[in-house]
ZASE-473653 format. One record per residue (C-alpha): x, z, y. Coordinates in Angstrom, 3 decimals. Each point is the difference from the previous one (the first is absolute). Example, Ala and Ser with C-alpha at 12.3 -4.5 7.8 and 13.67 -1.06 7.14 Angstrom:
// ZASE-473653
+----------+----------+----------+
!        X !        Z !        Y !
+----------+----------+----------+
!   12.300 !    7.800 !   -4.500 !
!    1.370 !   -0.660 !    3.440 !
+----------+----------+----------+
***
This chain:
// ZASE-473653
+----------+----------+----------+
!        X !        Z !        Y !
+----------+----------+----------+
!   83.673 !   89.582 !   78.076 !
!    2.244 !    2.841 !   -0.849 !
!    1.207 !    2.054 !    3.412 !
!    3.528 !    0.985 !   -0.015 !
!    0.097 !    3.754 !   -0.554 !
!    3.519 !    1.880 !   -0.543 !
!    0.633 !    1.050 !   -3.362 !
!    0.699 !    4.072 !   -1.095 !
!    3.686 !    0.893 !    0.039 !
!    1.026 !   -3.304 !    2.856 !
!    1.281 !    3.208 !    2.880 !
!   -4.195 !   -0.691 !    1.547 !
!   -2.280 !    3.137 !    0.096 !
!   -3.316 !   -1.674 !   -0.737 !
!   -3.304 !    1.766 !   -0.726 !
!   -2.025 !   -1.059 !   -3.003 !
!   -3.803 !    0.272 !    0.353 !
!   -3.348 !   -1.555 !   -0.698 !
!   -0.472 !   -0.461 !    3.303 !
!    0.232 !   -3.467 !    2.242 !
!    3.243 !    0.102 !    1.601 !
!    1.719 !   -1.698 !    2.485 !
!    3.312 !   -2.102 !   -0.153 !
!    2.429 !    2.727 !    0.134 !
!   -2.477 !    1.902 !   -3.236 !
!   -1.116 !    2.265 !    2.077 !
!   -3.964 !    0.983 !   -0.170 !
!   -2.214 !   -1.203 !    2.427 !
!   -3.686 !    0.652 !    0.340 !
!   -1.193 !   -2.510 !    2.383 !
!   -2.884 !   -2.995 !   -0.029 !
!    2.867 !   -2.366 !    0.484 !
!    2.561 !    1.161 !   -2.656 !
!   -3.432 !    0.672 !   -2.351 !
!   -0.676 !   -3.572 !    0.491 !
!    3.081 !   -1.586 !   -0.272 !
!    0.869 !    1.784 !   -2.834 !
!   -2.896 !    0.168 !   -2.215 !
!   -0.882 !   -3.606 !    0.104 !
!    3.280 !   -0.670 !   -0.633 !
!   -0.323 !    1.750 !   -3.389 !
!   -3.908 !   -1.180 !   -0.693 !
!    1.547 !   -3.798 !    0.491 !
!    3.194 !    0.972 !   -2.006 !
!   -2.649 !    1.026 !   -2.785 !
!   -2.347 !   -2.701 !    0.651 !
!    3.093 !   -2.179 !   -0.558 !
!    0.791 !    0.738 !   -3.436 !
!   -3.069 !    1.151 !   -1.122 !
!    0.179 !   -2.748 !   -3.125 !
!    3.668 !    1.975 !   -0.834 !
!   -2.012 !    3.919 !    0.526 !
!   -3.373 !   -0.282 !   -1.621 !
!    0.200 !    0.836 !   -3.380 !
!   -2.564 !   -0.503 !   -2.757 !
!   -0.755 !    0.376 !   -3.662 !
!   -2.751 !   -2.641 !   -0.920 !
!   -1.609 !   -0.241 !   -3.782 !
!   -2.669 !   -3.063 !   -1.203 !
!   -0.412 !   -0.409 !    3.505 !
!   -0.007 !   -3.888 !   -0.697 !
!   -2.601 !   -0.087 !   -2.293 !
!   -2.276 !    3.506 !    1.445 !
!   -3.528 !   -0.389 !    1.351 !
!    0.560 !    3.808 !    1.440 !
!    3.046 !    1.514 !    1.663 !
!    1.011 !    3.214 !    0.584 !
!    2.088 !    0.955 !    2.292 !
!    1.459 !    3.636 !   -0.008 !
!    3.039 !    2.086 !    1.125 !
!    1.991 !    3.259 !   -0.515 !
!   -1.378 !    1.980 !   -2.756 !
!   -3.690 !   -2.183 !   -0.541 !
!    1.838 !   -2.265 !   -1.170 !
!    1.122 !    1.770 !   -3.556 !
!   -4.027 !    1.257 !    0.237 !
!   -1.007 !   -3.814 !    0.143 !
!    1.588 !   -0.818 !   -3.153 !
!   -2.843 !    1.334 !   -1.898 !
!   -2.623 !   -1.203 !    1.861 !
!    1.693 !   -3.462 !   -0.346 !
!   -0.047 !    0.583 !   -3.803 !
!   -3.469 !    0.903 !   -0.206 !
!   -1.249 !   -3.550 !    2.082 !
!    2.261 !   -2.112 !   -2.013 !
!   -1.247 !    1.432 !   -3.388 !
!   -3.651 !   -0.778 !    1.413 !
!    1.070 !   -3.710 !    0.706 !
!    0.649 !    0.497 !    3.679 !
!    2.819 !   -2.534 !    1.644 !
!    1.752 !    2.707 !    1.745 !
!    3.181 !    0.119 !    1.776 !
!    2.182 !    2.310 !    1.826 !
!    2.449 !    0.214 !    3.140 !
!    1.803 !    2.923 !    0.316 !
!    1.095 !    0.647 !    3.910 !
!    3.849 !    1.679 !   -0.209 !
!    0.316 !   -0.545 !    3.651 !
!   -3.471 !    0.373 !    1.692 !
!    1.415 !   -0.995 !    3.496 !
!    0.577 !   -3.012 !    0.748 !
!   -2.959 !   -1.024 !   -1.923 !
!   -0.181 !   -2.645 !   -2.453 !
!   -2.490 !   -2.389 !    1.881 !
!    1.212 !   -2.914 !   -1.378 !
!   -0.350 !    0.715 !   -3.799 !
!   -3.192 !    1.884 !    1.031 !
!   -1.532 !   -3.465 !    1.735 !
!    1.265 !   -2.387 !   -2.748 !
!   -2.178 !    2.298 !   -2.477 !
!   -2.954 !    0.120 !    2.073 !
!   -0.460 !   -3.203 !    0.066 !
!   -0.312 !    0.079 !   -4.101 !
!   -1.154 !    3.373 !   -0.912 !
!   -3.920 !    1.420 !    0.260 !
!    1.134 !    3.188 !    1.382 !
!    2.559 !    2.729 !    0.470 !
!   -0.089 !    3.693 !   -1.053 !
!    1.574 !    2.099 !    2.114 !
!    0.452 !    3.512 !   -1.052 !
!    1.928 !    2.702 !    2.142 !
!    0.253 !    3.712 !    0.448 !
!   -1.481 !   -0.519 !    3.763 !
!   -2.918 !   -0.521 !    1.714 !
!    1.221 !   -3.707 !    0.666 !
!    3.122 !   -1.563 !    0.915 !
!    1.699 !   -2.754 !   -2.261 !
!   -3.772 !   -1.044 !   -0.563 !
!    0.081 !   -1.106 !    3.663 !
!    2.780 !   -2.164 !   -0.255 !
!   -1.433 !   -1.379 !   -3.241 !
!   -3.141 !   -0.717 !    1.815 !
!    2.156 !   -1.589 !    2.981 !
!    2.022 !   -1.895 !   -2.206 !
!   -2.745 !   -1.420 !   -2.301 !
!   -1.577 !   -1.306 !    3.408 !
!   -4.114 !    0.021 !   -1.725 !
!    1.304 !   -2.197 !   -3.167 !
!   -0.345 !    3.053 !   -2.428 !
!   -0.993 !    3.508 !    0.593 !
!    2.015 !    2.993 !   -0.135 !
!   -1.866 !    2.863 !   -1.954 !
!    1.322 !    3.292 !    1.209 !
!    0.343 !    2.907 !   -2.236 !
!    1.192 !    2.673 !    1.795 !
!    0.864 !    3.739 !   -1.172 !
!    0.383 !    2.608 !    2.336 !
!    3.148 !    1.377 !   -1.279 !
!    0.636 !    3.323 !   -1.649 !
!    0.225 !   -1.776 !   -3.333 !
!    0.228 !   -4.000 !   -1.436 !
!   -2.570 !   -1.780 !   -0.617 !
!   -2.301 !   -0.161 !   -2.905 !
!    0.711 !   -3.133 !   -1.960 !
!   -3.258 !   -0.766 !   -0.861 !
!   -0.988 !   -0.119 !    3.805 !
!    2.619 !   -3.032 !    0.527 !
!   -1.552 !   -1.249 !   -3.268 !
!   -3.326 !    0.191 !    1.165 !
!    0.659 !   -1.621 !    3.466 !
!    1.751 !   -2.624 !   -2.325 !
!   -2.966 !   -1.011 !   -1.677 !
!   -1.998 !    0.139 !    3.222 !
!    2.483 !   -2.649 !    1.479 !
!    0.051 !   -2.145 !   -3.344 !
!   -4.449 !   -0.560 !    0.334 !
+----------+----------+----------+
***
């Protein structure tokens, strides 16, 4: 599914961009070229999404509450995980490296085990929506967003923690 493009220094004068492009690499911003080429590259990623998603999982086999985080939350979490697991909580965590394609396998297998998923993100609500997608009604996703500016407060991922683990 790779399309033959000349390679730098092969005698071609090519022009590198971010936009679709036709056979000869030369930009084109038309429905038809849009289409062809950006489905091409959604089913290219949809393809290998088992080889792109990346994820860093910990005593997500034995957790009664996940959560999920990204980017910078994630270092944030770590105390909020400490805190639940020094009150007795059965707490796991997945750490999204790549957020896109999402991990909605993983994220369906757990559902199906786990009372709920915390979900904190400096947003008003985006992973939390795919959580909520993925989890299809079998556990809830508890948002806790943060508005940016700053990170989180640990305590509030705590708190929504314990909220999750009644």
């Amino acid at each position: 599914m790779i399309p033959f493009m000349v390679k730098a220094g092969d005698g071609y004068r090519f022009h590198t961009t971010g936009l679709t492009r036709d056979e000869r690499g030369y930009p084109v911003i038309n429905a038809e070229c849009q289409d062809v080429c950006v489905r091409h590259l959604v089913d290219k990623i949809k393809m290998n999404a088992d080889k792109i998603i990346k994820i860093e999982e910990d005593e997500t086999d034995t957790a009664e509450i996940i959560v999920i985080s990204y980017g910078i939350t994630s270092r944030v979490t770590t105390r909020a995980v400490e805190q639940a697991r020094k009150a007795g909580i059965k707490i796991g965590t997945i750490r999204l490296i790549t957020v896109w394609p999402f991990p909605e396998k993983r994220i369906k297998e757990l559902a199906k085990k786990v009372k709920a998923f915390v979900v904190p993100e400096i947003n008003c609500g985006q992973v939390v929506l795919e959580v909520e997608r993925c989890a299809a009604g079998q556990a809830p996703a508890i948002h806790v967003p943060h508005c940016g500016g700053w990170v989180h407060n640990p305590d509030d991922i705590f708190k929504a923690i314990k909220e999750a683990a009644k």
